[in-house]
Each structure stands twice: as structure tokens, then as C-alpha cells.
C-alpha positions as a printed NumPy array, in Angstrom:
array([[ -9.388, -17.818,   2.077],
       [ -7.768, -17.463,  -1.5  ],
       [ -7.636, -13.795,  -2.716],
       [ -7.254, -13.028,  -6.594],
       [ -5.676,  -9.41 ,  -7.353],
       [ -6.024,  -8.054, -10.996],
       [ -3.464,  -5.303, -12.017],
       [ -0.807,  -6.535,  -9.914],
       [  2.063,  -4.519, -11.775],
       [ -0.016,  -1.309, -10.772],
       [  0.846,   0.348,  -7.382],
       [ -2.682,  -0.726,  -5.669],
       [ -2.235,  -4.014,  -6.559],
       [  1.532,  -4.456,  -5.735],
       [  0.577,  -3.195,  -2.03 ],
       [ -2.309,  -5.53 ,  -1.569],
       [  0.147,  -8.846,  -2.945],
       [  2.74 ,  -7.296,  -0.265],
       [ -0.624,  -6.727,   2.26 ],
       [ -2.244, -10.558,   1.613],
       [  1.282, -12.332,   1.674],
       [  2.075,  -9.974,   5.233],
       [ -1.333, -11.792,   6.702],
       [ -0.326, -15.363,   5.084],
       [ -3.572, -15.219,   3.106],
       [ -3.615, -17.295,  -0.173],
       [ -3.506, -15.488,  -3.241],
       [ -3.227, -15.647,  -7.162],
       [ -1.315, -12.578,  -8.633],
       [ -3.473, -11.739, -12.506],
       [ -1.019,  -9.702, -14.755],
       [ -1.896,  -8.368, -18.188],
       [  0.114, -11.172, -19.325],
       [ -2.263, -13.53 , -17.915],
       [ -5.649, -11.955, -17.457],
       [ -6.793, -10.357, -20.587],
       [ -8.655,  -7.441, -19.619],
       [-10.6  ,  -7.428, -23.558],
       [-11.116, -11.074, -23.518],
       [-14.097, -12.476, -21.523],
       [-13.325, -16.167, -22.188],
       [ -9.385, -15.672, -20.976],
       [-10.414, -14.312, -17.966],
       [-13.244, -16.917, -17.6  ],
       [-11.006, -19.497, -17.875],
       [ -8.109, -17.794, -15.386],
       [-10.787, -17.069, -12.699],
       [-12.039, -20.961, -13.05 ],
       [ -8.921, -22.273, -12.97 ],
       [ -7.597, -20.608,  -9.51 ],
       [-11.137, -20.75 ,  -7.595],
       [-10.791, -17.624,  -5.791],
       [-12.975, -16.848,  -2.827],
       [-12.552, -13.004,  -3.671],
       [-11.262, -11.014,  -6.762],
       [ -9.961,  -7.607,  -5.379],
       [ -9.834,  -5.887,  -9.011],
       [ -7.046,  -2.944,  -9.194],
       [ -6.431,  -3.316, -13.092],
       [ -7.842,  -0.561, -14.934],
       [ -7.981,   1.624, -17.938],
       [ -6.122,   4.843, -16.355],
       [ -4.739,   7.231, -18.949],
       [ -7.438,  10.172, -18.354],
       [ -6.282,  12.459, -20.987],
       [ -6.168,   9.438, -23.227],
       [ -9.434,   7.837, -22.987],
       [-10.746,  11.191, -24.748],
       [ -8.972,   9.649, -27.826],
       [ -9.693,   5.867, -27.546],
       [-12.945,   6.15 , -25.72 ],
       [-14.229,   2.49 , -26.752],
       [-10.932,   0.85 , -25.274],
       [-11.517,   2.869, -21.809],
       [-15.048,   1.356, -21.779],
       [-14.25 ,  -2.302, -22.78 ],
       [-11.891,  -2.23 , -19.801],
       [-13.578,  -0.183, -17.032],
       [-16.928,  -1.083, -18.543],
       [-17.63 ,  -4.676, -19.995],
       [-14.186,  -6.569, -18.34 ],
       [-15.837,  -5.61 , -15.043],
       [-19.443,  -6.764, -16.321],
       [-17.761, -10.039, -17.248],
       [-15.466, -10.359, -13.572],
       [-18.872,  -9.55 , -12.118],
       [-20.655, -12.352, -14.029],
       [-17.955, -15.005, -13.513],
       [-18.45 , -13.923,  -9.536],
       [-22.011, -14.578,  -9.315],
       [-21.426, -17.657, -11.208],
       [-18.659, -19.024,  -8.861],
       [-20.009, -17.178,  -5.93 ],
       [-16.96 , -15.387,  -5.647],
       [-17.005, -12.103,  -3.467],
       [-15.843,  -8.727,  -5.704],
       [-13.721,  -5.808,  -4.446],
       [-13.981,  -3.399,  -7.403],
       [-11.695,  -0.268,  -7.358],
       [-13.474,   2.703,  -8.484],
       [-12.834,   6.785,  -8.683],
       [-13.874,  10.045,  -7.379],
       [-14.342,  11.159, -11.278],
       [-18.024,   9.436, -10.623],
       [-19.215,  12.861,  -9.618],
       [-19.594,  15.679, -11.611],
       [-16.807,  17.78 ,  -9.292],
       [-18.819,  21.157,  -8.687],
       [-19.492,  22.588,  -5.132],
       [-17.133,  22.448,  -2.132],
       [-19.041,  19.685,   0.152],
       [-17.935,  15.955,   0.139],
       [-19.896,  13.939,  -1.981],
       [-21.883,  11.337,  -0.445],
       [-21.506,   7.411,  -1.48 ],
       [-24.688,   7.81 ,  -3.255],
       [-24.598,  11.443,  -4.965],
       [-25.917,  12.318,  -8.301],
       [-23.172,  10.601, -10.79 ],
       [-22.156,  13.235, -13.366],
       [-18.92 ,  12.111, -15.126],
       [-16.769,  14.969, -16.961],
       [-14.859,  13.043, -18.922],
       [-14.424,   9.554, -20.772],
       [-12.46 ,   8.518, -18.172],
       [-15.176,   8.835, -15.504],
       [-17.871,   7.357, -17.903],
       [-16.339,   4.26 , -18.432],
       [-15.976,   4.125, -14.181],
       [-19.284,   4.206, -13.602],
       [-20.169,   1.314, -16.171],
       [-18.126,  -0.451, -14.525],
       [-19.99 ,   0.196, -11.211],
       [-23.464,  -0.05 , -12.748],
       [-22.258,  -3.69 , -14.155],
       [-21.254,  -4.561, -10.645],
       [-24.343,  -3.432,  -8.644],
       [-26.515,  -4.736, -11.071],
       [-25.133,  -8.155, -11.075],
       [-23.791,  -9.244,  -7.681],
       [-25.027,  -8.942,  -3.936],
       [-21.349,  -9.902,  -2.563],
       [-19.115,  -7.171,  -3.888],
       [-17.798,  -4.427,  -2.447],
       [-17.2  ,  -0.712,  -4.898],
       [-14.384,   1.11 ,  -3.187],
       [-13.757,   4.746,  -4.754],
       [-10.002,   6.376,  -4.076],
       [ -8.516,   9.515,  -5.543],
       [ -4.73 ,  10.621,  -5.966],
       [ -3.144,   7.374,  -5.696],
       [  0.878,   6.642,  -4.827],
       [  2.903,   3.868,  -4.352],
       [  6.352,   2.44 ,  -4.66 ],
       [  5.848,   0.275,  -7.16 ],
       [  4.82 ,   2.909, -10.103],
       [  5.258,   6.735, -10.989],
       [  2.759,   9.29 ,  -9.107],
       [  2.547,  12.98 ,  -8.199],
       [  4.753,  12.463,  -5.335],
       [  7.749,  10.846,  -7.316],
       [  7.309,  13.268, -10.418],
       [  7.35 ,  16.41 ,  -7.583],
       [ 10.823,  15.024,  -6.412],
       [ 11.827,  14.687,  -9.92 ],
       [ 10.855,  17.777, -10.918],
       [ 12.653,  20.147,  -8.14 ],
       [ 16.172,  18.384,  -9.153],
       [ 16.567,  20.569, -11.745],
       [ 13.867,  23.691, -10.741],
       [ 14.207,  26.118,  -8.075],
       [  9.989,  26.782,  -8.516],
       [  7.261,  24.791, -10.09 ],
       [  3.688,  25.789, -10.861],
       [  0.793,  23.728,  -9.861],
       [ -2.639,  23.713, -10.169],
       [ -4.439,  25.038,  -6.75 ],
       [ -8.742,  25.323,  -7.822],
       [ -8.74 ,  21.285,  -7.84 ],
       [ -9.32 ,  19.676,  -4.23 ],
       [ -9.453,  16.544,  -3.522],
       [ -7.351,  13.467,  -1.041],
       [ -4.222,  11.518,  -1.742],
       [ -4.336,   7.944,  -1.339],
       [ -0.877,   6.266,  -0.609],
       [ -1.364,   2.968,  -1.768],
       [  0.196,   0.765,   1.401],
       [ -2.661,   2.464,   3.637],
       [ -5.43 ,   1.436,   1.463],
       [ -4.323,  -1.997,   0.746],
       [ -4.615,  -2.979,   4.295],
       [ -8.211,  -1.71 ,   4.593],
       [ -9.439,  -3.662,   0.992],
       [ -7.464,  -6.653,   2.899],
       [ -9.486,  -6.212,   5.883],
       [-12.909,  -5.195,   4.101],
       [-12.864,  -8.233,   1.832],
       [-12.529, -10.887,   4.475],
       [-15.724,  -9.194,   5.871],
       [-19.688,  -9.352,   4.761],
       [-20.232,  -5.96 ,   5.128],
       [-20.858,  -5.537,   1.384],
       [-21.22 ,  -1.711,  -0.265],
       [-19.858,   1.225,  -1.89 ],
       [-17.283,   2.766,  -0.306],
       [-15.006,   6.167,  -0.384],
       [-11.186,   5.509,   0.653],
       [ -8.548,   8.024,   0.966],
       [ -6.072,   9.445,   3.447],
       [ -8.096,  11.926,   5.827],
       [ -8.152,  15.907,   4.978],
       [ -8.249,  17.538,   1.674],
       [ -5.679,  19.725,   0.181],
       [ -5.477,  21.321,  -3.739],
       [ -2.743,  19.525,  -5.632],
       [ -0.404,  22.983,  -4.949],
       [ -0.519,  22.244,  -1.658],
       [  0.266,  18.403,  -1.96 ],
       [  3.287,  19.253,  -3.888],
       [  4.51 ,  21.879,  -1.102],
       [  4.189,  19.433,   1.757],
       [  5.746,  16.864,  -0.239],
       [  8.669,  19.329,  -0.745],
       [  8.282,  20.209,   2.818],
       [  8.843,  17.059,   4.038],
       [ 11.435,  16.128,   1.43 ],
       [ 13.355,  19.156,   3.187],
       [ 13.869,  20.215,  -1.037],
       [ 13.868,  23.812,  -1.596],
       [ 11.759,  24.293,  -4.367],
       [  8.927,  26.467,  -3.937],
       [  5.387,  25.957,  -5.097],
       [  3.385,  28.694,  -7.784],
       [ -0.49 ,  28.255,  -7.206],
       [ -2.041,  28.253, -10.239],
       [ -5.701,  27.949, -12.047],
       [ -6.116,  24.822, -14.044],
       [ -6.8  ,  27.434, -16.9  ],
       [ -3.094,  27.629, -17.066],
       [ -2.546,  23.548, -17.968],
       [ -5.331,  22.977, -20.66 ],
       [ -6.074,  19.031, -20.854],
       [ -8.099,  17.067, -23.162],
       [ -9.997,  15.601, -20.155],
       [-11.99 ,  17.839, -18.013],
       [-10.971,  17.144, -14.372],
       [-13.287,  17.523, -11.374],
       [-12.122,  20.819,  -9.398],
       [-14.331,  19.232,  -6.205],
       [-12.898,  15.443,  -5.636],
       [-13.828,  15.807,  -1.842],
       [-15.338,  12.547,  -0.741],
       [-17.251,  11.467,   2.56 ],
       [-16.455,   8.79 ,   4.591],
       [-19.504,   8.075,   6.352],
       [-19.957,   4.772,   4.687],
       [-16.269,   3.192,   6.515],
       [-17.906,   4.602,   9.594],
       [-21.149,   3.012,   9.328],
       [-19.708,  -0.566,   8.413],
       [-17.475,  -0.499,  11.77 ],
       [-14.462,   0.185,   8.975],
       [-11.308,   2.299,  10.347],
       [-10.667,   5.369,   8.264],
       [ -7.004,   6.061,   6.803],
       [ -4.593,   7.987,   8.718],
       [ -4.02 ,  11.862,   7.171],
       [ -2.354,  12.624,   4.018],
       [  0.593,  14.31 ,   5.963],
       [  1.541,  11.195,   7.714],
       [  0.832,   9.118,   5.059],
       [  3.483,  11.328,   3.039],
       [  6.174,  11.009,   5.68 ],
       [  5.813,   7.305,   5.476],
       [  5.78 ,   7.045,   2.111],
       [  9.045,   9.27 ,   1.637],
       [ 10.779,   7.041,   4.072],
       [  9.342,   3.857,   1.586],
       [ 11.038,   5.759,  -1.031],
       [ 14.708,   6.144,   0.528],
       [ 14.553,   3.127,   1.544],
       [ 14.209,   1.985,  -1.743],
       [ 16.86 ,   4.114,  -3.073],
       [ 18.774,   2.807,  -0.776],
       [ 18.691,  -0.607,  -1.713],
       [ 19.01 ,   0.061,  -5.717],
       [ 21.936,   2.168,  -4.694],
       [ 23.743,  -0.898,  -2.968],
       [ 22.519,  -3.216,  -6.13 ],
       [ 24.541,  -0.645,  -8.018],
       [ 27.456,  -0.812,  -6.216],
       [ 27.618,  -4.906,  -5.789]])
């Protein structure tokens, strides 16, 4: 099986190269370099030219607050590209792994949304998502729509990294607590996209860690863990005004991994641990580059 991976400079798509090379499967890395997001026949003629059997696409438009600027470019990206990937997949009769969001739903109530809830989008951000999906469901029967939240990785900045940042210099840091939702750490995920898209068992999917926490108490486990002293201010959103409206419910069922036979990721907590060890260990190694 060959495997192409869009956005492979992104955190997701770093972990699933490192995930596909770890299982010796085949694949073509696409770069923004390579695989112009805003030009259909560019990425016609990359996708051609490398015959994948699957595209897992991780490339996206993600600067939230920004898209409520530059709305167009967020939807030629999220929106059309994927129409276009989608297309060239039917054509080829390539199997698609699309990467998708939990800002689908309109974030009100406190109960999990369902794959197939009411879509309500609160921002540009999560409009030009759910083209994206509509283009995909409306044009192939192999593909598979996998919605995450609250992404980290190694290879990119994230909540986690911008936490430990943060408490170098501050004693206390306020963060919002009426938002609640599941991080994803990146290396968990990628091995479940790597096992779903050697499967058949096409369909839209939620994937995050297990349990739900506000981002307040993300950042104190993460400083928790960290063994860092800083202490964590709950806070309303109210108090960090941002262009974007962001869903205060981001809870999302699993049901759908569970019905397809998938395994569900471990918890968040663990999943931080890990992580945190990931990152000493790589500042371990840039500290010994430093010192050679």
C-alpha cells in the first residue's frame, strides 16, 4: 500500500510520516512546497504522478481568529482544495482520510455531539470545515472524515508547549475554564488514521484522547505533570475577547470508533505524560547538538 500525507510540516502529519515509515508502509510526503493547496491542476498533477492508494489529508487552513479576516482563503483551502483531492480520488480510485474539527457543531449544551448532529458552525473557521466535508461525502464512497479537537505534537507549537513557556517567567496564568472539550496528542491519533485507512470500514469519525476537561484544567495538569509551580486562574472566555467565536461545548462521542471495531485513544492524562517525556527528550537532543 502507498500512503500520501498532505501537511506534512504540521504536527498531524509529521506523526503519521513517523507512524507509516514505523509500519514500513510506502508513502509520499506533500509539503506546501509541492502540493499547492489553491491550485487544482498542481495537485492534480502531484496526486497522478505518485499513484497513491490513500491520501490521509492533514494540511489545512488553521488560523481561527484569522479566517474572520480572509474568509475566502479559509474556504478555498478547507473548502474547494478538498472538493478537488476528493475528485482526483474518485477519479484514481484512491481511498481519502480527511481531517476535520469539532467547530462542525454549533458548541451549546453539555452532551457529546453525535457523528451526525445538527452542523452549526460559529465561526469562518468552522464554515469552511464543513465544505470541506460536504465536498467529500458528496463525492466519494471510499473516504473516511475523522474530526479531532486540541491538537499537540512535537513537531509544531500547541497549548501544551506555550503553557511551559508561559510559567518560565509567571508564577500564575489565567485561562479560560466555560470551554470543554478533548486534547488530541498527535502520536496517538496518527496510529489510529494509520490503522483506519488500511481498513474498508469507511465513515465519519470523532478522535480524541478519552475524558473532557476545560482548557484551565488542561493547563493545570500539564503544569502538574511538568512538576512547574505555576498556578492556574479559571476564567470566563468573556475575559479573552477573540474575533472568532469558539464553541464552549467541543465534547464529542465516540460511538462511531466503537461501532467500526476501532480502538479508542488512551486518556488525555496519559497522553500528557507521554508527550512531556517526547518533549525532554527532544530537549535533550537539541541540547547535545548545542554543545557538539
Amino acid at each position: 500500500m502507498k500512503v500520501m500525507v498532505t501537511g506534512i510540516t504540521g504536527q498531524l502529519g509529521f506523526d503519521v510520516m513517523r507512524e507509516l515509515a514505523k509500519r514500513n508502509i510506502e508513502s509520499i510526503g506533500a509539503a506546501r512546497k509541492d502540493f499547492d493547496l489553491t491550485d487544482e491542476a498542481n495537485m492534480r498533477s502531484f496526486i497522478e504522478r505518485h499513484k497513491p492508494d490513500a491520501i490521509i489529508h492533514c494540511a489545512a487552513y488553521t488560523a481561527v481568529d484569522k479566517a474572520e479576516d480572509e474568509p475566502e482563503l479559509a474556504m478555498s483551502i478547507n473548502g474547494r482544495a478538498v472538493g478537488s483531492i476528493a475528485k482526483i480520488c474518485r477519479e484514481l480510485d484512491c481511498k481519502l482520510l480527511h481531517i476535520s474539527t469539532d467547530y462542525m457543531f454549533p458548541g451549546d449544551g453539555v452532551e457529546p455531539y453525535e457523528v451526525d448532529d445538527r452542523k452549526a458552525p460559529t465561526n469562518a473557521y468552522g464554515r469552511s470545515k464543513l465544505a470541506g466535508e460536504e465536498a467529500v461525502l458528496s463525492t466519494l464512497e471510499k473516504y473516511f472524515i475523522v474530526r479531532i479537537s486540541w491538537a499537540f505534537g512535537i513537531n509544531g507549537k500547541n497549548f501544551v508547549r506555550t503553557m511551559l513557556r508561559l510559567s518560565e517567567t509567571r508564577d500564575r496564568l489565567t485561562v479560560v475554564d466555560d470551554q470543554i472539550g478533548s486534547p488530541t496528542y498527535t502520536a496517538d491519533l496518527a496510529r489510529l488514521l494509520v490503522e483506519m485507512v488500511q481498513t474498508e470500514r469507511y465513515g465519519v469519525y470523532h478522535a480524541t484522547n478519552e475524558g473532557f476537561c476545560s482548557w484551565a484544567e488542561f493547563a493545570a495538569e500539564i503544569f502538574r505533570q511538568a512538576e512547574v509551580a505555576t498556578t492556574v486562574e479559571p476564567v470566563e472566555s468573556g475575559a479573552y475577547p477573540t474575533k472568532a467565536i469558539r464553541p464552549k461545548n467541543s465534547r464529542m462521542s465516540k460511538k462511531s470508533l466503537d461501532a467500526a471495531g476501532f480502538e479508542r485513544l488512551p486518556s488525555w492524562k496519559d497522553a500528557v505524560g507521554r508527550y512531556l517525556i517526547e518533549l525532554a527528550a527532544e530537549h535533550e537532543h537539541e541540547t547535545r547538538k548545542i554543545i557538539k
